[in-house]
PLY file of the C-alpha trace (Angstrom):
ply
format ascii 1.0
element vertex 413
property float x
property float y
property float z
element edge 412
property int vertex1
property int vertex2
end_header
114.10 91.46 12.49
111.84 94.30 12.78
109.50 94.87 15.79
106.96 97.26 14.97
106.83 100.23 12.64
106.03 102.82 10.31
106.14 101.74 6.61
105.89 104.59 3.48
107.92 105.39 0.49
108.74 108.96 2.40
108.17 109.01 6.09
110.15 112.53 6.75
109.68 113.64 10.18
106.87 111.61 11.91
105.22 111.85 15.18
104.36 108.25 15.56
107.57 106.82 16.89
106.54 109.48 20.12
102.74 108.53 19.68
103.64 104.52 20.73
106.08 105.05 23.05
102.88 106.17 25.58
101.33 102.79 24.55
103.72 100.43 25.21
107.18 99.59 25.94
107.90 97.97 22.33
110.53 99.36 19.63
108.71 101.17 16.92
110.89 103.03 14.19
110.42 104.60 11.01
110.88 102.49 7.32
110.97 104.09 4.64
111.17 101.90 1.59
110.57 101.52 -2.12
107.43 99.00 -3.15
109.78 96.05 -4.38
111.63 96.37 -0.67
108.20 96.55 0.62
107.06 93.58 -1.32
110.10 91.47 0.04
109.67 92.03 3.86
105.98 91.33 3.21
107.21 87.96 1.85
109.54 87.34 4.27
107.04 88.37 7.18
110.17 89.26 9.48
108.04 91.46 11.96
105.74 91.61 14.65
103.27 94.41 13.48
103.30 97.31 10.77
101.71 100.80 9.97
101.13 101.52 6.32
101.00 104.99 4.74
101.28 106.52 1.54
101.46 105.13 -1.28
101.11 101.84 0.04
98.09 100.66 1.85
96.62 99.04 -1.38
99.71 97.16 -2.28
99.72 95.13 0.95
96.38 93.50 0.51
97.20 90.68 -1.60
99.75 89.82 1.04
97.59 89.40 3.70
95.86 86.04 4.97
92.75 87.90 6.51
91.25 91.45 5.66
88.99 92.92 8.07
85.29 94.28 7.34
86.71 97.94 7.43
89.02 97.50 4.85
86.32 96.28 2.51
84.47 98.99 3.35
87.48 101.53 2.76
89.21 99.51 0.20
92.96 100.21 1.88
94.50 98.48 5.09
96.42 101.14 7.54
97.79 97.93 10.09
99.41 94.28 9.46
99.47 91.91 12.36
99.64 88.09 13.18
96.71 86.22 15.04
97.93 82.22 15.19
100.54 82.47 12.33
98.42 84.49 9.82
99.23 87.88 8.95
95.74 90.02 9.33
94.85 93.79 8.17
92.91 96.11 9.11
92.18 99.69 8.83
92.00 102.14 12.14
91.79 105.28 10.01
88.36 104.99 9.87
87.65 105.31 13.27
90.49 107.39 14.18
88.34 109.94 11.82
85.42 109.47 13.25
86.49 110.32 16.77
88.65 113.37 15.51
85.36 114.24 13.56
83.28 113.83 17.13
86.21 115.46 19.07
85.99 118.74 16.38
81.71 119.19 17.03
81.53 118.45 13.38
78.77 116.32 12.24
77.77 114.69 9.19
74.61 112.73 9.08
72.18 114.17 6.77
74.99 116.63 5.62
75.55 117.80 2.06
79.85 116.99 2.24
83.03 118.23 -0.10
86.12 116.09 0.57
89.18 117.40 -0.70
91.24 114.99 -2.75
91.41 111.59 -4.37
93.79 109.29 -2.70
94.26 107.11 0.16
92.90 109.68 3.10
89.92 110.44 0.59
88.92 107.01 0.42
88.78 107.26 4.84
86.93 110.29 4.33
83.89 108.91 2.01
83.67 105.48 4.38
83.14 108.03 7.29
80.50 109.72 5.07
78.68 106.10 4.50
79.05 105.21 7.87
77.32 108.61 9.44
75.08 108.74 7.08
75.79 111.86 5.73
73.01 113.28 2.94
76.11 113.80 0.15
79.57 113.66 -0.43
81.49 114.97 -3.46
85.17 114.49 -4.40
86.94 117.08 -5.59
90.41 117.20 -6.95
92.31 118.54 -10.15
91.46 115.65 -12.35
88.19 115.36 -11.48
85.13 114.26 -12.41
84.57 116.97 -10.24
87.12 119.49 -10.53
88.06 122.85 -8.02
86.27 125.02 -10.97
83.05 122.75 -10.62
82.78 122.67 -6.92
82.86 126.53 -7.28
79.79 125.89 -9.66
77.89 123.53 -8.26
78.48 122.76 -4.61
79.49 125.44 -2.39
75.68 124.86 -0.45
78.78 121.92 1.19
77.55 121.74 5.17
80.97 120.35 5.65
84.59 120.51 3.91
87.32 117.71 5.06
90.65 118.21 3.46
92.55 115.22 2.37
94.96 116.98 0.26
98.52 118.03 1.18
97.79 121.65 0.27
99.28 123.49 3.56
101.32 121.39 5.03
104.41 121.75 6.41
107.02 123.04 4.40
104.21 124.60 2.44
103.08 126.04 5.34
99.64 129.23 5.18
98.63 127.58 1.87
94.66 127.15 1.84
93.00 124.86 -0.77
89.84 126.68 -1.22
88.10 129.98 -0.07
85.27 129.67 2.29
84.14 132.41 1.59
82.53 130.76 -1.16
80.64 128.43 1.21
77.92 129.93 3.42
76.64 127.01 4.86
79.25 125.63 6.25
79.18 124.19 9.83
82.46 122.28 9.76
86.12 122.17 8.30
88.12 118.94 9.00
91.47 118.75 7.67
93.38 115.61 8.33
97.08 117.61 8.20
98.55 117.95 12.07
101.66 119.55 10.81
101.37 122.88 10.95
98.46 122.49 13.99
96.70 125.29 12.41
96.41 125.29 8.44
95.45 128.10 6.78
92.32 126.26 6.23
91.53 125.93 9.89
92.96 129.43 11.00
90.42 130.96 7.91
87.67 128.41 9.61
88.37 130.05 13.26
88.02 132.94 12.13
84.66 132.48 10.39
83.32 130.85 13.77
83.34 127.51 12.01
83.82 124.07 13.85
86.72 122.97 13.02
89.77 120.58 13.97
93.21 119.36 12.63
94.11 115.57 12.09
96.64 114.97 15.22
93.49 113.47 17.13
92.86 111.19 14.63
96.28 110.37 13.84
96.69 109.40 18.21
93.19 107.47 17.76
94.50 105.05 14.76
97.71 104.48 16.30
96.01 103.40 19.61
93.50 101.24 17.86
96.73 99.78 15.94
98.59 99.33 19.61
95.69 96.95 20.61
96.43 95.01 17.41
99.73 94.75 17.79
99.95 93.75 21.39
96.47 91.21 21.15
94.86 93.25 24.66
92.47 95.76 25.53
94.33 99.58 26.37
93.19 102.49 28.54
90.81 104.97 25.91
92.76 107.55 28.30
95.89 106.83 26.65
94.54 108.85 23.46
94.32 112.24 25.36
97.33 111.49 27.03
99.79 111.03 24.00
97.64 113.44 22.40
98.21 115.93 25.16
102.07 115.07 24.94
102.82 115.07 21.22
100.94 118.64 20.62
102.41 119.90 23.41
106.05 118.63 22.39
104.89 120.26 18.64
104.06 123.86 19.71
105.67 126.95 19.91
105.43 129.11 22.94
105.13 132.40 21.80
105.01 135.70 24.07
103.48 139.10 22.57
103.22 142.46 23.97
104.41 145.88 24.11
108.24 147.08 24.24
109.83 146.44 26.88
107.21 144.20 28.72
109.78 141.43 29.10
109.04 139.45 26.28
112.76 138.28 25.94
113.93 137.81 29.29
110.61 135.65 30.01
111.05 133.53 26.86
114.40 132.82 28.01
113.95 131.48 31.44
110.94 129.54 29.68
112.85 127.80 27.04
115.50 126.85 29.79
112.54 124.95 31.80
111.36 123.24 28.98
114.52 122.55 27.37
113.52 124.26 24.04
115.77 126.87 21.46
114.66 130.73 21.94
113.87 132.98 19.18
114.08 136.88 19.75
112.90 137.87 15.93
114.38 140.93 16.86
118.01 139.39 17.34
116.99 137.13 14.13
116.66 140.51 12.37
119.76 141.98 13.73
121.83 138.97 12.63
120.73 139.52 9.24
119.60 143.13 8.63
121.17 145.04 11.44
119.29 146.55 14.73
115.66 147.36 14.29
116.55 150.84 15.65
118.49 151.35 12.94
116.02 149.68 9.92
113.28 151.86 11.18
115.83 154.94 11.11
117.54 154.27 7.36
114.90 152.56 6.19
111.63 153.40 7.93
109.13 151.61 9.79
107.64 150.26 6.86
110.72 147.94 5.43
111.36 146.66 8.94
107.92 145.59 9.47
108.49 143.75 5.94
111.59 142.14 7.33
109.79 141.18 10.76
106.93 139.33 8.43
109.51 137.34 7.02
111.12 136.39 10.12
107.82 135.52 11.96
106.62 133.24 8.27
110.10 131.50 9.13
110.01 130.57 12.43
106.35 130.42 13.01
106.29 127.73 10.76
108.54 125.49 13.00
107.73 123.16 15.80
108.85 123.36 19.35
110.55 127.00 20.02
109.93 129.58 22.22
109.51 132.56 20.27
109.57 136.33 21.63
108.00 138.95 18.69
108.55 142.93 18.76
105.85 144.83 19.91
104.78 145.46 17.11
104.42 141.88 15.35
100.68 142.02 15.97
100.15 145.00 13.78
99.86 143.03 10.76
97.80 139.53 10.58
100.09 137.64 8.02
102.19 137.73 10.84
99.20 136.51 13.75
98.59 133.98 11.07
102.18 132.79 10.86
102.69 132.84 14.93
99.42 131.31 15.52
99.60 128.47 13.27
102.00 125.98 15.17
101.77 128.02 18.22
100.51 129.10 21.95
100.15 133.07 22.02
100.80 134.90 25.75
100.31 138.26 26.09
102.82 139.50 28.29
101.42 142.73 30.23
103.33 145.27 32.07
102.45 148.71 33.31
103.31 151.28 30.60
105.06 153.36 33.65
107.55 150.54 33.76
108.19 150.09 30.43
111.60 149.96 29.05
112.34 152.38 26.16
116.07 152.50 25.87
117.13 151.63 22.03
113.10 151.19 21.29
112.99 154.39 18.57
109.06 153.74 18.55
108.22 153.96 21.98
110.40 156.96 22.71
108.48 160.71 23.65
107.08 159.54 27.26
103.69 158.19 28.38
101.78 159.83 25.77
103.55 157.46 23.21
103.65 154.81 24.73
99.62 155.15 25.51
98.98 155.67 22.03
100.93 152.75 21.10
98.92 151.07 23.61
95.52 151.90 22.47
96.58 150.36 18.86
98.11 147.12 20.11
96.09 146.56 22.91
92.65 144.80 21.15
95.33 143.15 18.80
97.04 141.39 21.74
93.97 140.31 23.89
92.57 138.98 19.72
95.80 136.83 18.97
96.38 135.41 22.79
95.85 132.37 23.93
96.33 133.70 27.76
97.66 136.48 29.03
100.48 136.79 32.01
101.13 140.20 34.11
104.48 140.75 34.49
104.84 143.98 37.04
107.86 143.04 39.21
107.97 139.18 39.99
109.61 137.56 37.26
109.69 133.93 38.76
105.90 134.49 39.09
105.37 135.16 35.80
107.45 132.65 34.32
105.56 130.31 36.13
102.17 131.60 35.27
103.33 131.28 31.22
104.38 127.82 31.74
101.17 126.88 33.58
99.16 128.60 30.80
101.14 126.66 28.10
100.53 123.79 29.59
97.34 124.73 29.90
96.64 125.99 26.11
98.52 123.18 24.31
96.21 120.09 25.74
93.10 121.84 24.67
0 1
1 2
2 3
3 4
4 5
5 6
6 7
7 8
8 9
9 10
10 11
11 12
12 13
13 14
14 15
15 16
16 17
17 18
18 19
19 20
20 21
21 22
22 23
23 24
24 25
25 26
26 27
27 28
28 29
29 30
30 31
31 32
32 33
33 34
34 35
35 36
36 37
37 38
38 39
39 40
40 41
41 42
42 43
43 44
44 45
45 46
46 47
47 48
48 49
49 50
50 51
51 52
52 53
53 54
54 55
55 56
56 57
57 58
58 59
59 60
60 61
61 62
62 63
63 64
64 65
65 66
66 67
67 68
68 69
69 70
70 71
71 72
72 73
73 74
74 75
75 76
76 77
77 78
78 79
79 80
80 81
81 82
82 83
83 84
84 85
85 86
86 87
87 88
88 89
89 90
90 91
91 92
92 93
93 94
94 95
95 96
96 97
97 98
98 99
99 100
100 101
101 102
102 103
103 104
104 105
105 106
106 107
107 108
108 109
109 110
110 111
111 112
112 113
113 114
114 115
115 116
116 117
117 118
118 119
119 120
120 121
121 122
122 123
123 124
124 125
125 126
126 127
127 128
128 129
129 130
130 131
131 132
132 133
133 134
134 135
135 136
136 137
137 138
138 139
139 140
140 141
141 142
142 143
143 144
144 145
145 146
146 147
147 148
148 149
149 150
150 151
151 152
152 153
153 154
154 155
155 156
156 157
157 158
158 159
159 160
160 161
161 162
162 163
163 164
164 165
165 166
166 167
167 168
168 169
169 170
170 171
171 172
172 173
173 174
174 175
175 176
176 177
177 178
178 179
179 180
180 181
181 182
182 183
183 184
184 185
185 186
186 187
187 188
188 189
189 190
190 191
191 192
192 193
193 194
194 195
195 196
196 197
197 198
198 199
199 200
200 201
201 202
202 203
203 204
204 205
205 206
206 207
207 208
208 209
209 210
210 211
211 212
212 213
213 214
214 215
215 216
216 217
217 218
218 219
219 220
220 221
221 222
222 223
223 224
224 225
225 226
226 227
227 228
228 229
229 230
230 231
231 232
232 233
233 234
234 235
235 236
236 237
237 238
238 239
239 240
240 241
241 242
242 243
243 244
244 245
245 246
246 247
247 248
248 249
249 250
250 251
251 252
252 253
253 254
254 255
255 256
256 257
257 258
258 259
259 260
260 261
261 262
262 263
263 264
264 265
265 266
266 267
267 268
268 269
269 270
270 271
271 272
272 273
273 274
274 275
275 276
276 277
277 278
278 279
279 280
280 281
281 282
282 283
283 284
284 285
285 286
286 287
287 288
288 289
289 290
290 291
291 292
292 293
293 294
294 295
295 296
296 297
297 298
298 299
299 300
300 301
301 302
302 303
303 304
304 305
305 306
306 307
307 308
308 309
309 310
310 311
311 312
312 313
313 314
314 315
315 316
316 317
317 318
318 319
319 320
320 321
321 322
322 323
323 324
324 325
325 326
326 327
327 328
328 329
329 330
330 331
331 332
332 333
333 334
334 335
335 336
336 337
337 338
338 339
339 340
340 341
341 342
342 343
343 344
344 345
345 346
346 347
347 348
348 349
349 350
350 351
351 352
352 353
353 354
354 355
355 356
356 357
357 358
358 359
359 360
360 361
361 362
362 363
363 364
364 365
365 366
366 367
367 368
368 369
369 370
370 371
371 372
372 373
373 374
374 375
375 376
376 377
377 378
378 379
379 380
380 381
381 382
382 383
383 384
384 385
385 386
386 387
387 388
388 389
389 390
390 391
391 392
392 393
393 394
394 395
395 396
396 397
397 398
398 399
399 400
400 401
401 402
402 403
403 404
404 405
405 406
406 407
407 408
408 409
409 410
410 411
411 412
C-alpha cells in the first residue's frame, strides 16, 4: 500500500520527496504512472494521501467524494485525502502562488496581467488573478486565441508577466519565452519553474530592475498546505522557510570567481569536502577535453579558448549542487555570468595582485603592470556577478570559512 506521494505521468527528478521529509516523519515517494494505472489505484483507494501533477489533476475529480471551493474556482485538484472514509480534493496551488507572488513584491490588483501558457499551472495563474483582483489577465500561448504574435500587438502595456510554460527549464536551460524589452510597464515577472533557480526570464527581469521570483516558494507553500491535509493538524508556517531554505540550498551551485591565481581551486576544494559536494575546475574540464588552457590560448588564441570555456560554464552551470571554480577570465563574457548565475551562488575570491600566482597562467605573465591591467577589466565584472565576496591574503581556513558562511548566507535569501 502506498503512504503518501507524488503522482504524474513523468515525475523526473523532483524536489518534493526532500520538501516533506521537513514536515513530517511519513514515507513520501515518487509515482509515476500512465492514466489507466492512475485510474486503478484511484479505484482501489490503497493510500493515505496523494499529490497530483501534470497531466492529471483533472482526471482525478470524478473520483473524488468531496471537492473543495478552490478547486471549483481553479477547475483542477493538486491533493487527495480521506476525512471519515471519503476521499476529498483540494487544490494548494492556489495559495502556494499567492504567497510566492507576496514573497516576490509582485502585485496584481488592479494590474493589466499576461500569463504564459494554457494548461494546468495557467489555470492557478488566472484564479490568482480573480482572487487579487487584478484589472486584466490575458492568456497567451501558440494556439491561441491569443497567440505570442498578438501579445506583441496588443498587450505589451502587461504590468505583470507569470510564466506557466516550460520554456527554460531544465534541460532547456537560458531559454526565455518572450523579450521584455517589449514591455515597458512591467513591475513584475513570476515564473513558476524552480529548476534552473534563475530562468533566463528572471535573470533578463534582474537585470531590468524588475520584481521578480522563481516558483520553489510556491512549490514549499503547496506542499505544506498538502502536509496539513494529509496528516488532519495544524503545522508551524516556519516550516515553509525552513524546507525552503534547505531544498535551494541543497539545489545551488557554489561558484568562486576571481583573478588567476587568487585560489579559486584550492578554496573550492576544501569547500566541496565540507559540504560533501563534486568540484568543478572548468579549467581541468577543459584540459580533459581540449588540452591545457596555456596551450589553447598559445595554438589557438585567446579567442577559441574563451569559446571552449563558454561551453564548459553552459554545461555545468546548468547543474544543481557543485562547487564550481571558473578561470579568471570567465566573467569577461555574460553568456557565461548568465550560465554561472542561473543555478548558482557567485564569490568573488580576492587576493592581492602582489601575491598572485602566475606560473603556467600565459595571460597574467609580464609582472604587476599585467596583472593591474587585467585587474582594472575584471574587477567591476567580479564585484557585478558576486553574490559576496571573500579575501583570501594568507589564511586559507579563514577564508574557507567566510565562503561557506556567505553561501549559507546567499542561498536562503
Amino acid at each position: 500500500m502506498m503512504e503518501y506521494g507524488l503522482i504524474g505521468e513523468r515525475l523526473g527528478h523532483s524536489y518534493s520527496p526532500r520538501i516533506h521529509r521537513v514536515f513530517g516523519d511519513y514515507d513520501y515517494q515518487l509515482y509515476p504512472m500512465p492514466l489507466e494505472q492512475l485510474k486503478e489505484t484511484l479505484q482501489k483507494r490503497q493510500f493515505k494521501g496523494l499529490n497530483i501533477t501534470i497531466p492529471y489533476k483533472k482526471d482525478v475529480l470524478p473520483y473524488c467524494d468531496e471537492i473543495s471551493e478552490v478547486v471549483e474556482k481553479v477547475g483542477s485538484a493538486n491533493t487527495l485525502f480521506f476525512r471519515n472514509g471519503r476521499l476529498c480534493a483540494d487544490n494548494t496551488d492556489l495559495a502556494g502562488f499567492i504567497s510566492m507572488l507576496d514573497r516576490g513584491g509582485i502585485f496584481l490588483t488592479g494590474k493589466k496581467v499576461v500569463i504564459l501558457g494554457s494548461g494546468g499551472t495557467s489555470l492557478t495563474a488566472q484564479a490568482a488573478c480573480r482572487e487579487l483582483n487584478a484589472r486584466e489577465y490575458i492568456v497567451v500561448s501558440r494556439s491561441g486565441p491569443v497567440d505570442y504574435e498578438a501579445m506583441y500587438e496588443r498587450h505589451t502595456d502587461a504590468e505583470v508577466i507569470i510564466n506557466s510554460t516550460p520554456v527554460g527549464m531544465y534541460p532547456g536551460n537560458l531559454k526565455s519565452p518572450v523579450d521584455l524589452d517589449r514591455f515597458p510597464n512591467l513591475q513584475g515577472v513570476a515564473d513558476v519553474i524552480y529548476n534552473p533557480a534563475r530562468t533566463a526570464l528572471l535573470l533578463d527581469a534582474k537585470e531590468r530592475g524588475i520584481p521578480s521570483i522563481d516558483g520553489l516558494w510556491m512549490l514549499v507553500a503547496q506542499a505544506w498546505l498538502a502536509a496539513r491535509h494529509f496528516l488532519n493538524r495544524e503545522l508551524p508556517e516556519a516550516l515553509i522557510g525552513q524546507a525552503y531554505r534547505e531544498v535551494r540550498k541543497d539545489c545551488l551551485n557554489l561558484v568562486l570567481v576571481g583573478m588567476p591565481g587568487c585560489g579559486k581551486s584550492t578554496l573550492g576544494q576544501m569547500a566541496a569536502e565540507m559540504l560533501g559536494r563534486p568540484f568543478i575546475d572548468l579549467d581541468q574540464e577543459i584540459e580533459k577535453e581540449y588540452g591545457h588552457p596555456s596551450q589553447i590560448i598559445r595554438e589557438k588564441g585567446e579567442e577559441a579558448f574563451r569559446k571552449i570555456e563558454s561551453e564548459m560554464a553552459a554545461r555545468f552551470g546548468k547543474e544543481s549542487g557543485l562547487v564550481i571554480a571558473t578561470g579568471g577570465g570567465a566573467v569577461l563574457k555574460k553568456e557565461n555570468v548568465r550560465a554561472l548565475r542561473q543555478n548558482g551562488v557567485v564569490a568573488w575570491v580576492q587576493r592581492p595582485l602582489e601575491k598572485l600566482s602566475t606560473k603556467g597562467r600565459p595571460l597574467s605573465q609580464g609582472g604587476l603592470d599585467t596583472l593591474n591591467k587585467l585587474a582594472e577589466i575584471r574587477t567591476p565584472l567580479y564585484r557585478a556577478c558576486a553574490d559576496f565576496s571573500v579575501e583570501n591574503a594568507g589564511d586559507i581556513q579563514g577564508a574557507k570559512r567566510r565562503i561557506l558562511e556567505g553561501f549559507d548566507e546567499a542561498a536562503g535569501d
